[in-house]
N, C-alpha and C positions, 0 to 999 in steps of 0.2 A: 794470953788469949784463952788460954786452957779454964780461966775461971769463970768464963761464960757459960760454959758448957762441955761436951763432951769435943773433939775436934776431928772431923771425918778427915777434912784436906785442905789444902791452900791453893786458890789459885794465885798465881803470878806472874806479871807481864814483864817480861825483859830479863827474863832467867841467863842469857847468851850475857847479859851487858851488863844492864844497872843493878839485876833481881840477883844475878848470880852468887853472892855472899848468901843472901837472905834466902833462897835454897839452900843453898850448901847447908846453911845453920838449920832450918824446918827437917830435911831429912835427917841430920844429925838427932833430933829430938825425936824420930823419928814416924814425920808427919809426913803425910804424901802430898806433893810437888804437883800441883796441874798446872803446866804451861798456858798462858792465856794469851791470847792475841789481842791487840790495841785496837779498841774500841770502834765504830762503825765513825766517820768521818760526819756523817749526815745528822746521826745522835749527839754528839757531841757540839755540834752546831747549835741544836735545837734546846740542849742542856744546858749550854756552858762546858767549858774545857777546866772542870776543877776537879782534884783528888779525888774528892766523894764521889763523884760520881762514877770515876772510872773506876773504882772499887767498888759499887753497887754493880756495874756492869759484869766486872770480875767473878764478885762472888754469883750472879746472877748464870753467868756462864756457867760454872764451874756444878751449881745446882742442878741446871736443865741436862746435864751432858753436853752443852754443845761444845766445851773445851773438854779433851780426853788427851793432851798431847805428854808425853811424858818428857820433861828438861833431859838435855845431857847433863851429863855429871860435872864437866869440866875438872875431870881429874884424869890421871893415866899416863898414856906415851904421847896422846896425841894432844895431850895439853901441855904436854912439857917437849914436845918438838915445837909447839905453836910458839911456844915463851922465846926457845932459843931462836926460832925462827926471827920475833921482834928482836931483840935484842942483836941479832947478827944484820940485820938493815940497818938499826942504829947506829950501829959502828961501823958502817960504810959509810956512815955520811959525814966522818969526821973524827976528830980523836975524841973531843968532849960529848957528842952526841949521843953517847953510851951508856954514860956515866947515870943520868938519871931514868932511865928506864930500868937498868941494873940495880939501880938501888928500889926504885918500885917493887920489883920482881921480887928483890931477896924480903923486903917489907912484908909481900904480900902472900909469899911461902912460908913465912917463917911462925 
């Protein structure tokens, strides 16, 4: 991305879910993270519902100000009570039901 030009920020929609590695990695590199929110329902009607656009959208937010919101980090206590928290419902619902969220978890820590 860097060899376009110089790179002020990113914005990103779905930092909480889908975006959240792809933060984690941008600030890593130490690029600034602008949370973005998903697109207007009415534009996207009138667009089409495809990547580009919602990326045009993105960065177009992210230019005007109208996106200023800054990600959580998804790291800390309250992300790793959240983990334990999933994994302690999993294993209430049976003895195997554990087993693959446990292995996600250690997958996605490690």
């Amino acid at each position: 991305m860097r060899t376009f030009g110089e790179l002020d920020r990113v914005g990103v929609e779905g930092t909480g879910t889908y975006g959240v590695s792809l933060a984690r990695h941008l600030r890593q590199e130490q690029v600034e993270v602008v949370e973005v929110m998903r697109p207007n329902r009415q534009v996207r009607r009138r667009h089409g519902k495809t990547d580009v656009v919602d990326a045009i959208a993105a960065a177009r937010a992210v230019l005007s100000g109208e996106a200023t919101a800054t990600p959580k980090t998804h790291d800390g206590p309250v992300e790793a009570l959240r983990t334990l928290k999933v994994l302690q419902r999993s294993a209430n619902q049976g003895p195997d039901a554990g087993v693959e969220p446990a292995a996600g978890a250690a997958c996605h820590r490690a």
